[in-house]
N, C-alpha and C positions, 0 to 999 in steps of 0.2 A: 301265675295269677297277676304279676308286678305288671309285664309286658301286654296281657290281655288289657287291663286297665288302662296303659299307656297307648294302646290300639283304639279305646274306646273313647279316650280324651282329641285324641284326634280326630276321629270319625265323626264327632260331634261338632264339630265346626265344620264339618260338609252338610251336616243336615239342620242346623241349627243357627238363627239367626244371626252375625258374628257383629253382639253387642258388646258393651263392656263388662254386662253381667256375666254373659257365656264367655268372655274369655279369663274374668277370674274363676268361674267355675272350672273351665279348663287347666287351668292352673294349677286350683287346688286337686284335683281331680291326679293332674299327671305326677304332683308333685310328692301326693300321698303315694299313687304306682309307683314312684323311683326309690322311693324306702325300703316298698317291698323288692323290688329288682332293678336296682339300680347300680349306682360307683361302690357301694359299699357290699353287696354281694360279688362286683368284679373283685374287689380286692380280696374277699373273704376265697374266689372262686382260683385266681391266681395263686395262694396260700397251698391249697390243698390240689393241685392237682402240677405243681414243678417240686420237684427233691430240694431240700435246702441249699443244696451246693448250687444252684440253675434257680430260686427263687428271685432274689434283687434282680439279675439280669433278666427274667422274663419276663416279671412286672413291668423292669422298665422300659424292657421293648415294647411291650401291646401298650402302656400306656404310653409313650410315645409314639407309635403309631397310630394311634388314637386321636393326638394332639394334632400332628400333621396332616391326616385325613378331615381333621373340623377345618382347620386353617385351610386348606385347599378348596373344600367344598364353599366357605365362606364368600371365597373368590365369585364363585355361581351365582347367589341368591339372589342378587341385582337380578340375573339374567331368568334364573326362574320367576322372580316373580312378577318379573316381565309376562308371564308365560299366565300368567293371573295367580292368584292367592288358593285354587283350590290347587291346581296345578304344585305348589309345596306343601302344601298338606297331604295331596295321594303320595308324593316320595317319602313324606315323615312317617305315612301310616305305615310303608312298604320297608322301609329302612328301622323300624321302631318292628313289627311282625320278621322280621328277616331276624333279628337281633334275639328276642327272645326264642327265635327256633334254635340260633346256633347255642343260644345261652342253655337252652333245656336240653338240648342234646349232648353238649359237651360239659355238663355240671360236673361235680365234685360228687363221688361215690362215697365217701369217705365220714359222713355226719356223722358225728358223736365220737369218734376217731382220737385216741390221741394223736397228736404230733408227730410223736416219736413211731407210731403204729403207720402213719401217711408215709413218712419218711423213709420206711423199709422198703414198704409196698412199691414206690416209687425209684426208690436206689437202683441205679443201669451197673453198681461198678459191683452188686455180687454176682 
């Protein structure tokens, strides 16, 4: 639903006049989508789906990977928005829809779970 919303906040600046009102709306719009699915679902999602022993390292890979991919892309923006302003918004929609397809697809099975119940399920060394 988080990502639907964060598709929708975007879209909305292709069809919508881009004043300063629509883009606090969009703001508030994405910023409420990022609650529902956002960094704190990645962390939650990270949690439950690496075994304790492979959790810190996993976390800290994807989010550093994570880090490096904004930093590199950062490089671009000059150059996309050279390319005009809707032009980064179609890649935000695509990269923001892209994200919540892998996010839904590769969730956490695991709700209401304890810990200790993730951690079995997930253990490679029985």
């Amino acid at each position: 639903m988080g990502a639907v919303l964060q598709v929708v906040a975007w879209l909305s600046l292709l069809v919508l006049p881009v004043t300063a009102g629509t883009l606090v709306g969009v703001f508030v719009l994405y910023g409420f989508a990022n609650v529902l699915a956002g960094e704190a679902h990645y962390k939650l999602w990270t949690q439950e789906n690496f075994p304790t022993t492979l959790r810190g390292t996993a976390t800290g890979l994807s989010f550093g990977a994570a880090r490096i991919v904004s930093a590199i892309v950062l490089v671009f923006v000059p150059t996309l928005l050279h390319g005009g302003f809707s032009t980064l918004v179609v890649l935000m929609v695509i990269v923001t829809a892209a994200s919540g397809l892998i996010g839904a697809t590769f969730r956490a099975h695991g709700q209401g779970e304890p810990i200790t119940t993730i951690d079995t399920r997930l253990d490679t060394t029985n």
